[in-house]
LOSEFI-831901 format. One line per field, with one value per residue (C-alpha): residue number from 1; residue in one letter; x, y, z. Coordinates in Angstrom, 1 decimal, padded with zeros to 4 digits. Example, Ala and Ser with C-alpha at 12.3 -4.5 7.8 and 13.67 -1.06 7.14 Angstrom:
<rs>
i [1|2]
aa [A|S]
X [012.3|013.7]
Y [-004.5|-001.1]
Z [007.8|007.1]
</rs>
This chain:
<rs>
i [1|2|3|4|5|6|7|8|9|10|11|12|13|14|15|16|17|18|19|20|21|22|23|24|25|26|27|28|29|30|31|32|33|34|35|36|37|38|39|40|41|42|43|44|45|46|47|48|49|50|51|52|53|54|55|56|57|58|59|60|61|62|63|64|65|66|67|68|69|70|71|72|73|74|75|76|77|78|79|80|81|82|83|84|85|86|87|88|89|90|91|92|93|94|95|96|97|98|99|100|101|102|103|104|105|106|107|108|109|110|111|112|113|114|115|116|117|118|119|120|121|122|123|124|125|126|127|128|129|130|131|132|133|134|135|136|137|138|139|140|141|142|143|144|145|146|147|148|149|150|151|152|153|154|155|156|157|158|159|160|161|162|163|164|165|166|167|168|169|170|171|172|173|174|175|176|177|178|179|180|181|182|183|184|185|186|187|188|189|190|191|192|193|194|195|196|197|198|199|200|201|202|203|204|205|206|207|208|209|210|211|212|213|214|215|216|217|218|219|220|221|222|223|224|225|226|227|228|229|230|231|232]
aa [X|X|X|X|X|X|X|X|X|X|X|X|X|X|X|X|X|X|X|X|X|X|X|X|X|X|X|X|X|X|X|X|X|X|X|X|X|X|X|X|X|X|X|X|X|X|X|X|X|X|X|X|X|X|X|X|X|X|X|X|X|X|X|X|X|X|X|X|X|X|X|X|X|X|X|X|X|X|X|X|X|X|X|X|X|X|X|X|X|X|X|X|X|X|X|X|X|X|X|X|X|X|X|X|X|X|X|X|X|X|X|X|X|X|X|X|X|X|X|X|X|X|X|X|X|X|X|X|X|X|X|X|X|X|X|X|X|X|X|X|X|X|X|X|X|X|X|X|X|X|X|X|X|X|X|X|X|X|X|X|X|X|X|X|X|X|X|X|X|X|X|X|X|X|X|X|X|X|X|X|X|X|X|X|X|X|X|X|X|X|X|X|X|X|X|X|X|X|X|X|X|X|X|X|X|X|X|X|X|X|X|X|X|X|X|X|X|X|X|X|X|X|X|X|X|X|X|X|X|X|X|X]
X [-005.7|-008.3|-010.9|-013.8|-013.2|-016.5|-016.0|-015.3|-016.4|-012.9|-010.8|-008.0|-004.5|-003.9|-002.0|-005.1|-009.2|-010.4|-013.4|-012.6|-015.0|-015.6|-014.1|-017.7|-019.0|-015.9|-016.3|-020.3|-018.8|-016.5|-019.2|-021.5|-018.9|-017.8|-019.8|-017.4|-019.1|-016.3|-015.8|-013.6|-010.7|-010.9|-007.6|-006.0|-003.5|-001.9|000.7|003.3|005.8|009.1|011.7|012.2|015.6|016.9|017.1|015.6|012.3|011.9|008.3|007.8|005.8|003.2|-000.5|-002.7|-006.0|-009.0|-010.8|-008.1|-008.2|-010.5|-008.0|-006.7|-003.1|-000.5|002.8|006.0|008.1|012.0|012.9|015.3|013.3|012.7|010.2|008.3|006.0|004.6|004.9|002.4|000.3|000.2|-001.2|001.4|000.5|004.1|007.1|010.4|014.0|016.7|014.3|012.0|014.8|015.9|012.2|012.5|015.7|014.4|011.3|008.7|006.9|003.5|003.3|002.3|004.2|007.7|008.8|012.2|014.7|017.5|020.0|018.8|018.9|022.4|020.6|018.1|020.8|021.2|017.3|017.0|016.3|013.8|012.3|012.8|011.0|007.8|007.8|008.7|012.3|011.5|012.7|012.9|011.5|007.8|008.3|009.1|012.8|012.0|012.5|008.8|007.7|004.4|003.3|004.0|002.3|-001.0|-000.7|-000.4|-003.2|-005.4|-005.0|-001.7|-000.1|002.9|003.3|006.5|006.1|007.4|009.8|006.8|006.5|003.2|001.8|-000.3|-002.3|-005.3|-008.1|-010.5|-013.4|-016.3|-018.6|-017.2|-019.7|-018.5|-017.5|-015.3|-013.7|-013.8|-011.8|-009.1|-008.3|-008.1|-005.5|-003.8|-003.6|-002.5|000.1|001.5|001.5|003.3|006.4|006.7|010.3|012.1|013.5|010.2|009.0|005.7|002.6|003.1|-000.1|-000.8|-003.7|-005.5|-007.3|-010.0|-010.8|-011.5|-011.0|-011.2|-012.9|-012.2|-010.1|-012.1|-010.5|-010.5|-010.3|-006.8|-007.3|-008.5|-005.0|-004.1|-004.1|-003.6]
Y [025.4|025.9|023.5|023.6|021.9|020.8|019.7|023.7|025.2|026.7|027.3|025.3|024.7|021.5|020.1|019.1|019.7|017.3|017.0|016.8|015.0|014.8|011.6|010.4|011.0|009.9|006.1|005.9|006.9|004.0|001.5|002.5|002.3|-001.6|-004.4|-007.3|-010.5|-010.6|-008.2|-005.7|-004.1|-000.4|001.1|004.4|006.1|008.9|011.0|013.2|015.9|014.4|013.4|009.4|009.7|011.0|009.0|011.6|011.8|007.8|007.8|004.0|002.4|001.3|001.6|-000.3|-000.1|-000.5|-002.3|-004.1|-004.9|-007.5|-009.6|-012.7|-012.5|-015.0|-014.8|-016.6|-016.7|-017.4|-017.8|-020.0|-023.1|-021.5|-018.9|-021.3|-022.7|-018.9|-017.7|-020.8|-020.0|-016.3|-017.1|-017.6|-019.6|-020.9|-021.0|-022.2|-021.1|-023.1|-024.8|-022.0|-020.0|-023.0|-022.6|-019.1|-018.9|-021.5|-019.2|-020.0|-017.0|-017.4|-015.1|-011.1|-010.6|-012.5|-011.9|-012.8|-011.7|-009.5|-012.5|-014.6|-010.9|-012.4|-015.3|-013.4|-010.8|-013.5|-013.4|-009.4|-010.1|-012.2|-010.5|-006.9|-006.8|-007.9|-006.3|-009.2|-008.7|-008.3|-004.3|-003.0|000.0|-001.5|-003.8|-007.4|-008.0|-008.1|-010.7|-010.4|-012.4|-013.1|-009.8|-009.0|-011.7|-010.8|-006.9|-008.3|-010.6|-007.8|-005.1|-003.8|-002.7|-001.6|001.1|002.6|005.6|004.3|006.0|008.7|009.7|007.5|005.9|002.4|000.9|-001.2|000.4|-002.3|-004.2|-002.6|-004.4|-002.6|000.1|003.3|004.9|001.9|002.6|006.4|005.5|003.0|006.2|008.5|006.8|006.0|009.7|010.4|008.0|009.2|012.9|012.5|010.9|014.4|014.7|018.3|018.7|018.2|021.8|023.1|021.1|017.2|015.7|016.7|014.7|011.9|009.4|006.2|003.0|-000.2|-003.3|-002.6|000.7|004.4|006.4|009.0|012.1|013.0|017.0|016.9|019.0|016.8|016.0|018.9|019.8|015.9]
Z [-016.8|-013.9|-012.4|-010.8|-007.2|-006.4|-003.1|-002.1|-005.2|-005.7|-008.8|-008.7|-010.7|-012.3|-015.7|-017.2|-016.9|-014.1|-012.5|-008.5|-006.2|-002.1|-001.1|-000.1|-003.7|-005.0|-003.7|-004.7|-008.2|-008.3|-007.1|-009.1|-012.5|-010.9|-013.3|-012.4|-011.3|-008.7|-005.4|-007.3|-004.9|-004.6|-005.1|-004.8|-007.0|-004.7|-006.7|-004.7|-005.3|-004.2|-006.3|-005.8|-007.3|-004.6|-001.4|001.3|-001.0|-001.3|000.5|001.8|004.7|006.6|007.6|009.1|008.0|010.6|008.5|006.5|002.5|001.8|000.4|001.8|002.2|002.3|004.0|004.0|007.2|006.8|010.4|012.5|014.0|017.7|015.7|013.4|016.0|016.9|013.4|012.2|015.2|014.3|010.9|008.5|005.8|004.7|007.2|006.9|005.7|003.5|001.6|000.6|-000.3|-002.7|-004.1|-004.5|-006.2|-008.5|-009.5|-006.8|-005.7|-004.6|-001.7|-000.9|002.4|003.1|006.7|008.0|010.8|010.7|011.4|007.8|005.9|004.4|003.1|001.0|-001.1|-003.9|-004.3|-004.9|-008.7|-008.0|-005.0|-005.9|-008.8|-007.4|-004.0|-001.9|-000.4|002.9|004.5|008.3|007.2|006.5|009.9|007.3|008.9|013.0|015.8|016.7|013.5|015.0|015.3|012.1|011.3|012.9|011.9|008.0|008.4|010.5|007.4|007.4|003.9|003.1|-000.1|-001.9|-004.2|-007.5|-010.2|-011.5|-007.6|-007.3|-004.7|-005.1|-002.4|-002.2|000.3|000.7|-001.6|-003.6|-001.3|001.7|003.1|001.5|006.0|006.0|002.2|003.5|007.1|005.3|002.6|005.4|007.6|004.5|003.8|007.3|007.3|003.8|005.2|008.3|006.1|003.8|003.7|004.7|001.3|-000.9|-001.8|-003.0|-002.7|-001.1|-002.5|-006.5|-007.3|-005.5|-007.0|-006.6|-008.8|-008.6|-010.6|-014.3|-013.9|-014.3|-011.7|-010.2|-008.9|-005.3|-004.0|-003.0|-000.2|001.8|002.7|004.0|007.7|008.3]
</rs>
């Protein structure tokens, strides 16, 4: 069925009839749709045409985001003693090792980020149902298993998220706070976007980015013209 891009005023192919906006108009739509009492987080639904079935197409990692989420989050370090003192000072806001992986296997999982080295790795496989499931089990490919704890530490803490395209080929990621100023919303999606492009695998075919799209809180996703993806 075609569209009507109105960001280029071209007609488009898509599954079904959706309106497409500029990515400027697109984040005063979701502002002005937000009626929480609280600073809403505006998120982004990116959906990609890879396979995540098969290993080569598994799109994960990093970006930092120059003006960071919004939301305060709070990381566990599980290093040996030498690195608690500079993980602590870096920001961390729990740091230890045997007994909060005794709290952990027991259910305790109040965290966003776990960091760790690659030498207590071995400690953490009999946690993978409790971590993997939620997102915490801690991978070298985002940067979470490294010797340099504390920098890791300070790029979490200054805005860096991590995002895994999930089993429908869909990428999550949180892009900052309704009460951001809509440049800043507007730069975090665009190094998200660059960051996501750069990792298209050689064995994905056809188009990379599908459909793009912004909400916040509680409100209705608004569609972004894909093409601004394109030439990233």
């Amino acid at each position: 069925m075609a569209i009507q891009t109105r960001a280029q005023g071209k007609v488009g192919r898509t599954n079904s009839l959706k309106e497409m906006y500029p990515l400027h108009e697109a984040i005063e739509l979701v502002k002005k749709q937000t009626f929480t009492k609280f600073d809403a987080s505006m998120d982004i639904a990116i959906r990609l045409g890879v396979d995540p079935k098969k290993a080569d197409q598994m799109i994960r990692g990093t970006a930092s985001l120059p003006h960071g989420t919004g939301k305060q989050c709070r990381i566990l370090v599980l290093c040996t003693a030498d690195k608690e003192q500079e993980a602590k000072q870096a920001g961390a806001d729990h740091v230890g090792l045997d007994d909060y992986i005794e709290k952990i296997a027991q259910g305790w999982t109040d965290v966003d980020v776990i960091i760790t080295m690659p030498t207590i790795m071995a400690k953490l496989g009999r946690l993978g149902k409790i971590l993997g499931p939620r997102g915490l089990m801690p991978n070298p490919k985002v940067g979470t298993v490294t010797m340099d704890v504390a920098k890791m530490v300070k790029e979490v803490k200054g805005g860096k998220v991590s995002f895994k395209v999930d089993k429908y080929g869909i990428i999550h990621s949180s892009v900052g706070r309704v009460s951001f100023p809509s440049e800043n919303i507007l730069e975090n999606v665009m190094e998200l976007l660059r960051t996501i492009v750069k990792l298209k695998p050689a064995s994905s075919k056809g188009l990379y980015v599908n459909s793009i799209s912004l909400s916040s809180t509680m409100s209705r996703g608004v569609f972004i013209d894909r093409n601004i993806a394109m030439g990233l």
